[in-house]
MARRO-883190 format. One record per residue: x, y, z of N, C-alpha, C, CB in turn; residue in three letters; residue number from 1. Coordinates in pm, whole numbers, always signed. Glycine has a CB too. Layout:
# residues N
> n.u_n.v_n.w_ca.u_ca.v_ca.w_c.u_c.v_c.w_cb.u_cb.v_cb.w_resn_resi
> X_Y_Z_X_Y_Z_X_Y_Z_X_Y_Z_ALA_NUM .
...
# end
This chain:
# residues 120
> n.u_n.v_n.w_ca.u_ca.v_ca.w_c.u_c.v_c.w_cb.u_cb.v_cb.w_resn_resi
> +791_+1208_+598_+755_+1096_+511_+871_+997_+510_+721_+1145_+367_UNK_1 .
> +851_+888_+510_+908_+741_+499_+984_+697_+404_+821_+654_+493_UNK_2 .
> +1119_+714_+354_+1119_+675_+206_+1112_+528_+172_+1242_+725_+143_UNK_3 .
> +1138_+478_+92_+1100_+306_+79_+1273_+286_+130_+1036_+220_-135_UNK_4 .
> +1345_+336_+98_+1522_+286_+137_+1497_+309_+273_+1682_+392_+69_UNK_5 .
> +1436_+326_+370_+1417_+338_+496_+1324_+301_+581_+1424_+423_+510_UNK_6 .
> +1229_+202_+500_+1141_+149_+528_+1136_+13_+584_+1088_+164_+447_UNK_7 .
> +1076_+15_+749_+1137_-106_+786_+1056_-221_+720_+1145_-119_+940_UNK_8 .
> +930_-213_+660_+915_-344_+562_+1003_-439_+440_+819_-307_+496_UNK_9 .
> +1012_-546_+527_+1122_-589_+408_+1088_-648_+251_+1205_-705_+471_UNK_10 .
> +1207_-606_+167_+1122_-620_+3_+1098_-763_+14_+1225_-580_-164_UNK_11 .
> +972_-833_-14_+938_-954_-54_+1050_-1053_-92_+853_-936_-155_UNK_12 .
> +1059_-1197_-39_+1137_-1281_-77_+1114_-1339_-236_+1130_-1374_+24_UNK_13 .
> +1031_-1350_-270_+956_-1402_-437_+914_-1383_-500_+898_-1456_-477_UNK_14 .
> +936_-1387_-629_+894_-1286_-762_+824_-1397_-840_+1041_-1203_-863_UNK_15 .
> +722_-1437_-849_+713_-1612_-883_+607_-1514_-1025_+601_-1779_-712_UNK_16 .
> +569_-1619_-1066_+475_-1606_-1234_+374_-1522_-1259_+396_-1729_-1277_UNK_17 .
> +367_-1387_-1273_+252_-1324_-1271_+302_-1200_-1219_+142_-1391_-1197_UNK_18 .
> +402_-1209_-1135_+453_-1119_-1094_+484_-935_-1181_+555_-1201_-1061_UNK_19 .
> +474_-806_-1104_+452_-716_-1224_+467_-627_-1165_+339_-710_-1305_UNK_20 .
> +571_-510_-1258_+597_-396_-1233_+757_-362_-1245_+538_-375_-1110_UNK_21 .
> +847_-290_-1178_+975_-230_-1221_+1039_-330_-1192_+1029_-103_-1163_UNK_22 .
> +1057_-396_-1053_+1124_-480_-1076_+1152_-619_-1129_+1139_-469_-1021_UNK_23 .
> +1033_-643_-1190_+1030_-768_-1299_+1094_-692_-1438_+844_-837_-1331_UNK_24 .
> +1103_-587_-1475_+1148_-528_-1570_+1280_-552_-1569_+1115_-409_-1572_UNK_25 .
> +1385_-465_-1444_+1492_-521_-1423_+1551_-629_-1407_+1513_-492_-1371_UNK_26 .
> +1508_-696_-1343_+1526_-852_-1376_+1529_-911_-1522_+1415_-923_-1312_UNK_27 .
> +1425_-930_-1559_+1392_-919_-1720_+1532_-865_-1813_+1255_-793_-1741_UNK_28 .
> +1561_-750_-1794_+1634_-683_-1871_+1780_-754_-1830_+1612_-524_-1851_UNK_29 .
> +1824_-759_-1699_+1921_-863_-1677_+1956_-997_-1760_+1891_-900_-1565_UNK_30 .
> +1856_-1073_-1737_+1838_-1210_-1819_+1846_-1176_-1982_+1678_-1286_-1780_UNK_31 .
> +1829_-1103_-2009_+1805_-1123_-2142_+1911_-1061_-2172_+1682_-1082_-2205_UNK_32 .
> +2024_-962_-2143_+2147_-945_-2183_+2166_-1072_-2141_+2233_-831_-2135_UNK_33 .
> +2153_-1146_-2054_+2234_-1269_-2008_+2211_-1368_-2141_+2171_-1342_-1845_UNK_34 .
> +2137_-1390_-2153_+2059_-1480_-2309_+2120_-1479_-2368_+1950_-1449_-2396_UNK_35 .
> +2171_-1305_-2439_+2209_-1301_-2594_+2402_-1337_-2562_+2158_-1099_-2687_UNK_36 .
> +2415_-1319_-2448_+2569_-1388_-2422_+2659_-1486_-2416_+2597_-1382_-2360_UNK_37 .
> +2500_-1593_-2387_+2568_-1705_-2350_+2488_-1810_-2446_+2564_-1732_-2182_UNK_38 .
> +2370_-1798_-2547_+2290_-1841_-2611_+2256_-1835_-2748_+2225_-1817_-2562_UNK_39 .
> +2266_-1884_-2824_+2251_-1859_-2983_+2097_-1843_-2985_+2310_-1996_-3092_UNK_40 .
> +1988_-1884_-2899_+1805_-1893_-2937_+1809_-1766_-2821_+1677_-2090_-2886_UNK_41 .
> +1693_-1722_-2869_+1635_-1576_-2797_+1483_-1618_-2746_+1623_-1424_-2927_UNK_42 .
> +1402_-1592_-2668_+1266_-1629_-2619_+1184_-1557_-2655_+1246_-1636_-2497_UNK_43 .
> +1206_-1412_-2687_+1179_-1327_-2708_+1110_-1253_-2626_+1152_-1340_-2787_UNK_44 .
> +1176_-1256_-2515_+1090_-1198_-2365_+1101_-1038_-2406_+1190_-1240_-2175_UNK_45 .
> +1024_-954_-2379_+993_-869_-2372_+989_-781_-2251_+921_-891_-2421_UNK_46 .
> +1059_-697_-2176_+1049_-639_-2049_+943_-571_-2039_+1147_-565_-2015_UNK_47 .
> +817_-602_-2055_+710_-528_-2078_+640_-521_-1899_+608_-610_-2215_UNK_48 .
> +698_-569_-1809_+646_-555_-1694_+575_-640_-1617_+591_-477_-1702_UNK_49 .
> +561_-795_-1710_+516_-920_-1633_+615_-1026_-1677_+358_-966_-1666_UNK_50 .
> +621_-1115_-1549_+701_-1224_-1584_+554_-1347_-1594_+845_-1254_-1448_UNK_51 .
> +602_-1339_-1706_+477_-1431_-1794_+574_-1586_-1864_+396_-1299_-1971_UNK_52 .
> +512_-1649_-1903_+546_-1771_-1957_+694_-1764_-2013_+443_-1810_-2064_UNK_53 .
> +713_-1679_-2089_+881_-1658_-2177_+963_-1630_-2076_+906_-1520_-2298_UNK_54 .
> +943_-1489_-2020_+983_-1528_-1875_+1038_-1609_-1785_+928_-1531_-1834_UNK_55 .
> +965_-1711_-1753_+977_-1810_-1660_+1071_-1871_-1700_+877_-1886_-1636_UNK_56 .
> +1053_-1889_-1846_+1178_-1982_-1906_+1290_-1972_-1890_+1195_-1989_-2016_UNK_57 .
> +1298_-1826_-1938_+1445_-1773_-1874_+1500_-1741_-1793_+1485_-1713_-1893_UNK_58 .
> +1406_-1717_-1683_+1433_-1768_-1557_+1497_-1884_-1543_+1332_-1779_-1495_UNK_59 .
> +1423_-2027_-1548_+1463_-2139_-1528_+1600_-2179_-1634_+1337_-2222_-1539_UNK_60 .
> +1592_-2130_-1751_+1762_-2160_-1802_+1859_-2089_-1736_+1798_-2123_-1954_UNK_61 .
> +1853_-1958_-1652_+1938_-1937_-1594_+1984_-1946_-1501_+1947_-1890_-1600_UNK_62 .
> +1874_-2041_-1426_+1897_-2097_-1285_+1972_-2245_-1299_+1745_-2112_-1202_UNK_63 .
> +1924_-2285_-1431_+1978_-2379_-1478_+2127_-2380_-1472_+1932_-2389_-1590_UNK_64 .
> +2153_-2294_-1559_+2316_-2263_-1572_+2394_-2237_-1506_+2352_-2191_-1625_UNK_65 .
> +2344_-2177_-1376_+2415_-2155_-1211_+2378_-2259_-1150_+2367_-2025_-1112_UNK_66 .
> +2360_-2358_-1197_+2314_-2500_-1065_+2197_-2468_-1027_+2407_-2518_-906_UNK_67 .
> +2082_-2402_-1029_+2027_-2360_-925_+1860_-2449_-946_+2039_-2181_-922_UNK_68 .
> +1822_-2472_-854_+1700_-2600_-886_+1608_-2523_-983_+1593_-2661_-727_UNK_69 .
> +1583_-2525_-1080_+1502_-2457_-1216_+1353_-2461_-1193_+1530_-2545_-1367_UNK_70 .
> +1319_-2382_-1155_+1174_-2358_-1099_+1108_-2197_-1180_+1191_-2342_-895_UNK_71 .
> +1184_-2187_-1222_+1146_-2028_-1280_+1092_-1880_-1174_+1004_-2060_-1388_UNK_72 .
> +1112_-1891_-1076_+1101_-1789_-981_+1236_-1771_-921_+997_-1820_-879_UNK_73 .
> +1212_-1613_-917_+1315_-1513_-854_+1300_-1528_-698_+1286_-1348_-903_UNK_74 .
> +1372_-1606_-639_+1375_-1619_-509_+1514_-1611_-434_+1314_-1736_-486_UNK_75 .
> +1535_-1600_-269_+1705_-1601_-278_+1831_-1596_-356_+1734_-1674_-247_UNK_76 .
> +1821_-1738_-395_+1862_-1828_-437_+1953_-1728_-597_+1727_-1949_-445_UNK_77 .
> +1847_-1709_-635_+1877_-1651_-793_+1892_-1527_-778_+1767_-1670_-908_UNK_78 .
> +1866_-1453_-687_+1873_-1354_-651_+2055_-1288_-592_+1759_-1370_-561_UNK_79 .
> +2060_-1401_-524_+2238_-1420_-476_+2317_-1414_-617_+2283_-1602_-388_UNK_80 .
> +2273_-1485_-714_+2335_-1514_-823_+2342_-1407_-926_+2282_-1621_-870_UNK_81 .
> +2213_-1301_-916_+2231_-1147_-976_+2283_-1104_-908_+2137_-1058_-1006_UNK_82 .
> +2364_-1131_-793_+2412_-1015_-705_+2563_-1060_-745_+2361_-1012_-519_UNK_83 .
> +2612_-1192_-751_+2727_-1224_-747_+2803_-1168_-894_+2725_-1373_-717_UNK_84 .
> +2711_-1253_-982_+2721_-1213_-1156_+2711_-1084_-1204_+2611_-1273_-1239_UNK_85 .
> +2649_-1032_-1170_+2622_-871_-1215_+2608_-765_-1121_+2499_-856_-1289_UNK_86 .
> +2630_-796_-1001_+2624_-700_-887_+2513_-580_-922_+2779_-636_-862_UNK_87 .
> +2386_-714_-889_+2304_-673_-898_+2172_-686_-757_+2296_-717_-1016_UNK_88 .
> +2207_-613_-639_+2121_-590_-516_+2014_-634_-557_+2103_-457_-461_UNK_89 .
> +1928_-693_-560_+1765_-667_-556_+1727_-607_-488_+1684_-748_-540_UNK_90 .
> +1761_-649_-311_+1676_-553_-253_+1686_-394_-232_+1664_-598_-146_UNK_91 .
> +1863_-336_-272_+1864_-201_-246_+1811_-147_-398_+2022_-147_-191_UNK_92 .
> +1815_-220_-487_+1733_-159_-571_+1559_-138_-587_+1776_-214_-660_UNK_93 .
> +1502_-237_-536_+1363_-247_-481_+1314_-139_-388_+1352_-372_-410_UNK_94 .
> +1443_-111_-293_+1400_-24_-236_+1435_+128_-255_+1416_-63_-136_UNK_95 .
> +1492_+151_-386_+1576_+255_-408_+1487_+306_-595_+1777_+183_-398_UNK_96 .
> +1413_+209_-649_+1386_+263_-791_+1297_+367_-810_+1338_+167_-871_UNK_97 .
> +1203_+339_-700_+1105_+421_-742_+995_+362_-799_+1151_+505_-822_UNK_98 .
> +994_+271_-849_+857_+247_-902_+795_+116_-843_+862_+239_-1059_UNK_99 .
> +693_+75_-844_+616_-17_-813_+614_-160_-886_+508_+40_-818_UNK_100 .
> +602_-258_-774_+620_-421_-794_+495_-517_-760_+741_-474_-695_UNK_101 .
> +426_-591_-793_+354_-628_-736_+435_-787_-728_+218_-592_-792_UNK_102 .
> +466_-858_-674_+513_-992_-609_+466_-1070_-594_+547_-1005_-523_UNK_103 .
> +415_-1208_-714_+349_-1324_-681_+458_-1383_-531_+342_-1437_-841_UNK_104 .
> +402_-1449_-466_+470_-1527_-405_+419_-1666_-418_+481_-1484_-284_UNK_105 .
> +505_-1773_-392_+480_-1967_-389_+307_-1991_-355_+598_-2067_-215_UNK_106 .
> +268_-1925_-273_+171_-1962_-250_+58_-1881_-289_+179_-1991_-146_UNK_107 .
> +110_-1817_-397_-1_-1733_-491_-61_-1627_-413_-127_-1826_-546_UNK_108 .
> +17_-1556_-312_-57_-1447_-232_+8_-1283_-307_-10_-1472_-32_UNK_109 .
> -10_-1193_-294_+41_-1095_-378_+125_-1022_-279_-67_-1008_-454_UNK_110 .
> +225_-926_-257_+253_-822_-182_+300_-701_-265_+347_-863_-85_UNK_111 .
> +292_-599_-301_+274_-465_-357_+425_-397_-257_+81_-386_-319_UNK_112 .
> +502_-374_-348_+592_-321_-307_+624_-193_-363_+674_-397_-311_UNK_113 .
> +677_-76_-339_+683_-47_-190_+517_-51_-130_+764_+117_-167_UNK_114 .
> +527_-76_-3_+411_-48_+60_+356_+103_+76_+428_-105_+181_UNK_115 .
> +213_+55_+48_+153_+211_+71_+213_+267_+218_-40_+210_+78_UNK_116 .
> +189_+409_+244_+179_+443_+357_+121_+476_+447_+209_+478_+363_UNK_117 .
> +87_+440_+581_+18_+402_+644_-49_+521_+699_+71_+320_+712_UNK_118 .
> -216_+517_+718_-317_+601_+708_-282_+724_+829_-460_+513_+726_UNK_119 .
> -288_+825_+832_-304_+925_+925_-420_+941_+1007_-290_+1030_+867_UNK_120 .
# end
């Protein structure tokens, strides 16, 4: 068997609005220690497993605050910036948690990460 840390599918580039599962959680949970650090207002995002509207926001203030063009999706870009700030991998963690992601991407297509495994 295949593990996902060894899996040559690569983890999805974009975590965009709708997006759901562990690693919107982690993310989530990132930002929002980030919030209460640098912010007196709270959004009151909830790591409940979708990046939904509150979400996005805080997304986009924290892309904000790193320069980064404020669009509210987890892409490269912001992604470099959890890695730099909090040495925080996305992808070896994506491919290392264990649990399941589903991945809006820009053009509203889905990809389900890790990938199932392929039929016998």
């Amino acid at each position: 068997m295949v593990q996902a840390s060894e899996c040559a599918v690569p983890v999805p580039l974009y975590m965009e609005k709708g997006s759901t599962g562990t690693m919107v959680n982690m993310v989530l949970a990132i930002l929002v220690g980030w919030e209460r650090g640098c912010s007196d207002e709270e959004r009151g995002v909830i790591c409940d497993g979708v990046l939904g509207d509150h979400g996005v926001d805080l997304v986009k203030d924290f892309q904000g605050y790193y320069g980064l063009d404020a669009h509210g999706g987890v892409g490269p870009d912001t992604r470099g910036v959890l890695h730099e700030e909090f040495d925080f991998n996305f992808v070896e963690v994506a491919r290392t948690s264990g649990g399941s992601t589903t991945f809006v991407q820009p053009d509203g297509s889905k990809i389900v990460w890790p990938p199932p495994p392929p039929a016998e």
